[in-house]
N, C-alpha and C positions, 0 to 999 in steps of 0.2 A: 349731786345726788350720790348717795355713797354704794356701793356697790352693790349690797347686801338688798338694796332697794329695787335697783333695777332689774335684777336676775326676780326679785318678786313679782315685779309688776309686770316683766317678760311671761315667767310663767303664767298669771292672771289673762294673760292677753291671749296668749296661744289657747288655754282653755276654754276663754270665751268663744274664742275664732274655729274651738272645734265644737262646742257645743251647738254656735251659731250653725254652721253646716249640716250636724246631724238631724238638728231641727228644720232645716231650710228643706234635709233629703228626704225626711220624712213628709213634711207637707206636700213635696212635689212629686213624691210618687204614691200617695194617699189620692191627688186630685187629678193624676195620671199625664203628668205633664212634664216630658221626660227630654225636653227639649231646651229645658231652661236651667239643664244643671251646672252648666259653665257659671252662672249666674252667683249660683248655691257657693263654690269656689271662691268667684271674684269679692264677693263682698266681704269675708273676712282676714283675706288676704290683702285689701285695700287697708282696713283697720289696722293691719299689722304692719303693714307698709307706714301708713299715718304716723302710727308713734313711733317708731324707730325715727323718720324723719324728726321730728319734734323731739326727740330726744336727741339725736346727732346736730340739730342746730341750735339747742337751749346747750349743750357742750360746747359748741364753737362761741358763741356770741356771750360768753359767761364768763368776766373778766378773771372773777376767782379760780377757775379753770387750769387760770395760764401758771401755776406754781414754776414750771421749769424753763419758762422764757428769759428769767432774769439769771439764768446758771449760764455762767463761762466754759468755755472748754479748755 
């Protein structure tokens, strides 16, 4: 994945991950449930968590990856 990609889809995510929140803290303080905003946090934080993984293990496990293993010193 070329770079130019990832910083995109980075951005997309953190966006999502804040919209997701703003809407999570509106809901919960609209229904006055002010108890469950840890919640409102963990779950887009989980999502960002997700793909960073998924991205750091589709790099490791991605033979095309290894360009500079076959360089000598």
């Amino acid at each position: 994945m070329p770079l130019d990609r990832f910083v995109l889809l980075l951005i997309v995510v953190i966006a999502a991950a804040g919209a997701t929140v703003w809407i999570g803290w509106l809901l919960l303080v609209s229904f006055g449930v002010s108890g469950w905003v840890g919640l409102a946090f963990a779950v887009p934080t989980a999502l960002v968590a997700y793909v960073a993984l998924r991205i750091i293990r589709d790099r490791l496990g991605n033979p095309e990856e290894d360009h500079y293993d076959g360089i000598e010193k």
